[in-house]
PLY file of the C-alpha trace (Angstrom):
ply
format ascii 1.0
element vertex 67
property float x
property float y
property float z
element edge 66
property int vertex1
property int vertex2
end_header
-24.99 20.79 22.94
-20.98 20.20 23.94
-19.04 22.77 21.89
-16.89 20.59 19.49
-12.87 19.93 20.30
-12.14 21.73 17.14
-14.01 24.83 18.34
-12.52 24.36 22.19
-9.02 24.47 20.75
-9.98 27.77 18.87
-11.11 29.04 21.79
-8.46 28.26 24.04
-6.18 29.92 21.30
-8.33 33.15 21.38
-8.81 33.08 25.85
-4.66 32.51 25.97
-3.33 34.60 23.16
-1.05 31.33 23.05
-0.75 29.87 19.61
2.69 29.12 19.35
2.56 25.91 21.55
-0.49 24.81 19.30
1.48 25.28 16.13
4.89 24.03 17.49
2.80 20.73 18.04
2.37 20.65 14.52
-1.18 21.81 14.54
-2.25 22.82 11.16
-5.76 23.84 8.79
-5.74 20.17 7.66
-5.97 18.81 11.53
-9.50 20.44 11.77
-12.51 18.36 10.88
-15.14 21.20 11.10
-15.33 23.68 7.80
-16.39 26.58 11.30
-12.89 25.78 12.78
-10.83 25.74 9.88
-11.93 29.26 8.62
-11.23 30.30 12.19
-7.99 28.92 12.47
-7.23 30.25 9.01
-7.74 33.98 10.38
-6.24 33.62 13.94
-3.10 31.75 12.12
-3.07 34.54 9.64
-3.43 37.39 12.38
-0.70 35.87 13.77
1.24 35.83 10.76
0.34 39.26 9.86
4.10 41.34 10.09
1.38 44.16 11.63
-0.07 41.82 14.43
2.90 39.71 14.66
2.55 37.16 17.59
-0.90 38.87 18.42
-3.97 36.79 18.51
-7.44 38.32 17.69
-9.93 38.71 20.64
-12.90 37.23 20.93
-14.70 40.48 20.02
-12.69 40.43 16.23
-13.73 36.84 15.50
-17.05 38.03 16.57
-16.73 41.05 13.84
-15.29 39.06 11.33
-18.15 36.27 11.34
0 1
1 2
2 3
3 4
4 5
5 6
6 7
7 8
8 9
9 10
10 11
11 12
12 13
13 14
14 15
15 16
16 17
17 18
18 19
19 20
20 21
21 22
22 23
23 24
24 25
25 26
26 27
27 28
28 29
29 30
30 31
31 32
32 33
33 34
34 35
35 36
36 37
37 38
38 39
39 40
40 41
41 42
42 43
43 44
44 45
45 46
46 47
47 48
48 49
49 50
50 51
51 52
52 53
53 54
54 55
55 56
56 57
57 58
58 59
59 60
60 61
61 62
62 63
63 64
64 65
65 66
């Protein structure tokens, strides 16, 4: 089975630690049709957010811990 675009997107995000261009493109939760992607992009968004991990992305690994 093809891996959804929702999930490709999330994964691209994750493989490129580049989330800016996703979100400057007006990319939000709402855009994702899959509950899977939107709890993922709701905790690589908020890592990114995060003052701590500001402009970080988790790794693969993390998402892997944290689901």
């Amino acid at each position: 089975m093809a891996a959804s675009k929702d999930l490709s997107l999330i994964a691209k995000i994750v493989d490129t630690g580049d989330i800016r261009t996703v979100y400057d493109a007006g990319i939000r939760v709402e855009n994702f049709i899959e509950t899977d992607a939107r709890l993922l992009w709701d905790y690589v968004y908020g890592y990114w957010r995060n003052k701590a991990t500001s402009g970080d992305v988790p790794t693969r690994e993390m998402l892997h811990d944290a689901f």
